[in-house]
N, C-alpha and C positions, 0 to 999 in steps of 0.2 A: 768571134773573129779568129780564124786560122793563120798562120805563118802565112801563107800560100796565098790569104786575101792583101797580105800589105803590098800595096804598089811597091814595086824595086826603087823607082823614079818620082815617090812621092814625096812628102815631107809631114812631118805632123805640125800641123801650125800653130793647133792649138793645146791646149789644160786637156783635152777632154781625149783627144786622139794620143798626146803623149803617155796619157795615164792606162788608155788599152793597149797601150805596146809594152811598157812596168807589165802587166799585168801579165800578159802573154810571153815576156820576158821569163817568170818563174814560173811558168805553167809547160811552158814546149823546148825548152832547153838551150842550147849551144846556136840554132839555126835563129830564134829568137831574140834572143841578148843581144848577137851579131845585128839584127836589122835595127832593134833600139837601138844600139849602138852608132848605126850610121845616121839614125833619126838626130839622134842629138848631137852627132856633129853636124849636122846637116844647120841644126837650130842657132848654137852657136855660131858657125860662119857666114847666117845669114844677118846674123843682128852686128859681127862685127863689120862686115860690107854694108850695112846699114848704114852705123856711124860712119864706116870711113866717106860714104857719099855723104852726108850729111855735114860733115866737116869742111867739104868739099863748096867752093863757093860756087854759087849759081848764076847762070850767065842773065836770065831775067827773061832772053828772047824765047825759049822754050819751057817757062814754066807755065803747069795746068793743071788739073788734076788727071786729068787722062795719062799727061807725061808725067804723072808721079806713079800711078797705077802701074806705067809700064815699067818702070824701073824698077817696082819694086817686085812685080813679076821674073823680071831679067836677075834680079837679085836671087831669086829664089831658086830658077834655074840653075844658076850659077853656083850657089848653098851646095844645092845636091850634085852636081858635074863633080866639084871636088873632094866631094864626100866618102868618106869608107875609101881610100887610098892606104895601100901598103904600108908600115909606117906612120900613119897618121894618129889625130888623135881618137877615130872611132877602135883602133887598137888597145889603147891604153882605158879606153869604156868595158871593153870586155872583158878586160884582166880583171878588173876593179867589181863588173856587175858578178864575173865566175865567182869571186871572192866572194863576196857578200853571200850570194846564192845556194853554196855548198858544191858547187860543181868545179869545183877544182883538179886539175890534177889532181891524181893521186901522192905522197910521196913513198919514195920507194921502200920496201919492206926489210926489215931488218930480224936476224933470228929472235925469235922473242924467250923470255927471259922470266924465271920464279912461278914455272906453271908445269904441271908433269910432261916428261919426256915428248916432245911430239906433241903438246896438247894445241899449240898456237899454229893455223893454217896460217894464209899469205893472204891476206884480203883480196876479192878481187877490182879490178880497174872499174873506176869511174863508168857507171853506164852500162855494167856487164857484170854482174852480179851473181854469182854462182848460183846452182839449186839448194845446195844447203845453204846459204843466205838468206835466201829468202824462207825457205822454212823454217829457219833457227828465226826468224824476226816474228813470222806470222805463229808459231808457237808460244814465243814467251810477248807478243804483245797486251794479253788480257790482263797476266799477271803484273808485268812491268806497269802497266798504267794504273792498277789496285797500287803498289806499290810507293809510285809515284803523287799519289793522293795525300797519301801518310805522310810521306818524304820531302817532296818536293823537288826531287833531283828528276829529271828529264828521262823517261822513259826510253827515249833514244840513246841517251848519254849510256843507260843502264845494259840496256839489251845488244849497244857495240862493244862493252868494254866484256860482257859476258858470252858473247861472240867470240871477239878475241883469245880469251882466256881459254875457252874451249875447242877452237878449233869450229867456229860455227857449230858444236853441239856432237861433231865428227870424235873428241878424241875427249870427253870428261872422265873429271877421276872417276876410279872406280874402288870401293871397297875390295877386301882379298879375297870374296867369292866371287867378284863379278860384278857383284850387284850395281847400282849406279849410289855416289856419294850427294847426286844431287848438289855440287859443291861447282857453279858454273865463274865465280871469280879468281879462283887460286886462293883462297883465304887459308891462312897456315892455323894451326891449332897450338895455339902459345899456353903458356902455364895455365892461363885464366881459363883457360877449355875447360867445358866440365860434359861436351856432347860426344856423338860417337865420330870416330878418326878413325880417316883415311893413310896410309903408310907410303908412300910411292915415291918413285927415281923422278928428280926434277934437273932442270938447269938454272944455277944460281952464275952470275956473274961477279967475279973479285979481279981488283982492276983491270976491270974491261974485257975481263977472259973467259970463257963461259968453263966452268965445273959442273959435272952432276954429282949428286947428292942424296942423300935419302930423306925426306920429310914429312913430316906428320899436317895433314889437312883436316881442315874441318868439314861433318860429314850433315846431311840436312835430312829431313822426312820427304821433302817435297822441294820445288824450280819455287815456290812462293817462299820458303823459310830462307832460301839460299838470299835469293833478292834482298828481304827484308832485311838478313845479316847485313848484308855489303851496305844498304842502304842507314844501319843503323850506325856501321864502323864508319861511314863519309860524316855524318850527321854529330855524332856525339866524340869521334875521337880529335884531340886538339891538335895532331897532326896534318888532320885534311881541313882544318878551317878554312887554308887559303883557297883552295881548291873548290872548296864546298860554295864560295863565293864568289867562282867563274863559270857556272853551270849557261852563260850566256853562250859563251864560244868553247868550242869541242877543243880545238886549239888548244885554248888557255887550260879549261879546265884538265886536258892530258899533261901538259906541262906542270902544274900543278902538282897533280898525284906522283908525275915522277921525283920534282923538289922533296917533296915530301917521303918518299923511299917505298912506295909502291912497289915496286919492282926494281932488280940491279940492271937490268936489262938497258942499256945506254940509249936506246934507239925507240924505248919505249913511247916513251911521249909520243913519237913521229908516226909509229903504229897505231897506236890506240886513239890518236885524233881523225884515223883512216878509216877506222872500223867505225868508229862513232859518226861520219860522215855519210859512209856508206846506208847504215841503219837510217839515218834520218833520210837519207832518198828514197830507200824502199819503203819507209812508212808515209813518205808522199804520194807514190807508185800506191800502196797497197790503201791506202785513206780510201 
């Protein structure tokens, strides 16, 4: 069933029709939600006109079953006449279904922060998904879901935040020949490094001000060892426990990582909940 088959002027009356408008809700987008939306206001003010007539004493000279049939036709009319009005409560259905669904606004982009010079592009909007997007997604989705096996961490979660980090795959470090570091999270190479390192101009933020800097990153063979690093640093370091533990919502789990000192980047969180939102739509798009 298409968008385009739901009556405008219908109503779903029952379990069976409300359940194919859900469905079609997260299948066909914004145009969708909107008609469930008015569905179930629609539902709602027919049951509360229900009791109000029912409350409602009855004169005895026109009761029948025919006269109840018709009322409760008139009711239902009436359901959908006031339904999906400006302001109403099929407004406040769709904020609620966008939220749930992933198809939220976007929120707006902030320079990003602890990753080489230029490495982080600007996500793009909701619904409009750049061409490196979607090739940065359809690239590292074989590895990210091997990964993810191991892990546990959400393939999505993995291939937005490494999206971000690199600018969709546009701007990764690169060793001092050129070469590629294969290094697609910004993972810094601390004392405990013992692989090969990346050397490069980054922006670090100290209260709230971005500096560049010079830093040492850590450098991989391969988009499968980068993964697996990042995926081992969520996993095993007692930093990201909290984090490791909201892998339900992109939200939460960006917030998390930021608590946690992921990045000095102040606005991170708000990005990296964007990019990760982003990826899970195109890997709905691309399923």
């Amino acid at each position: 069933m298409s968008v385009a088959s739901l009556p405008s002027n219908g109503l779903a009356a029952d379990a069976r029709s409300l359940n194919a408008l859900k469905l079609q809700a997260g299948q066909a987008g914004p145009a969708a939600i909107k008609e469930t939306a008015k569905q179930l206001e629609s539902l709602f003010m027919r049951e509360l006109i229900k009791t109000m007539r029912e409350a409602t004493p009855k004169s005895g000279m026109l009761d029948s079953p025919q006269g109840d049939l018709g009322s409760d036709l008139l009711d239902q009319q009436l359901a959908v006449h006031i339904s999906g009005q400006p302001g109403g409560l099929a407004d406040a259905i769709v904020r609620q279904l966008t939220q749930q669904m992933g198809t939220a606004a976007p929120t707006p982009a902030l320079k990003p922060a602890a990753v080489p010079s230029g490495a982080a592009a600007t996500p793009a909007p909701a619904g409009a998904a750049s061409v490196s997007q979607t090739g940065f997604v359809q690239r590292m989705s074989a590895v990210a879901a091997k990964v993810e096996q191991a892990s546990g961490i959400p393939s999505g979660f993995m291939i937005g935040q490494a999206g971000h980090e690199s600018g969709w795959g546009k701007h990764e470090i690169r060793m001092p020949d050129g070469s590629p570091s294969f290094n697609l999270f910004g993972i810094k190479a601390g004392p405990g490094w013992n692989g090969k390192v990346a050397q490069v101009t980054t922006t670090e933020y100290v209260n709230g001000q971005p500096q560049k800097t010079v830093a040492k990153f850590r450098a991989y063979d391969s988009y499968e060892a980068s993964f697996r690093d990042y995926a081992q640093l969520i996993n095993q370091s007692p930093r990201y426990a909290q984090a490791r533990q909201q892998t339900a919502s992109p939200t939460a789990y960006a917030n998390g990582l930021q608590r946690a000192g992921y990045a000095t980047d102040p606005g991170y969180a708000a990005k990296l909940s964007q990019a990760i939102n982003s990826t899970l739509r195109l890997q709905r798009v691309q399923a």
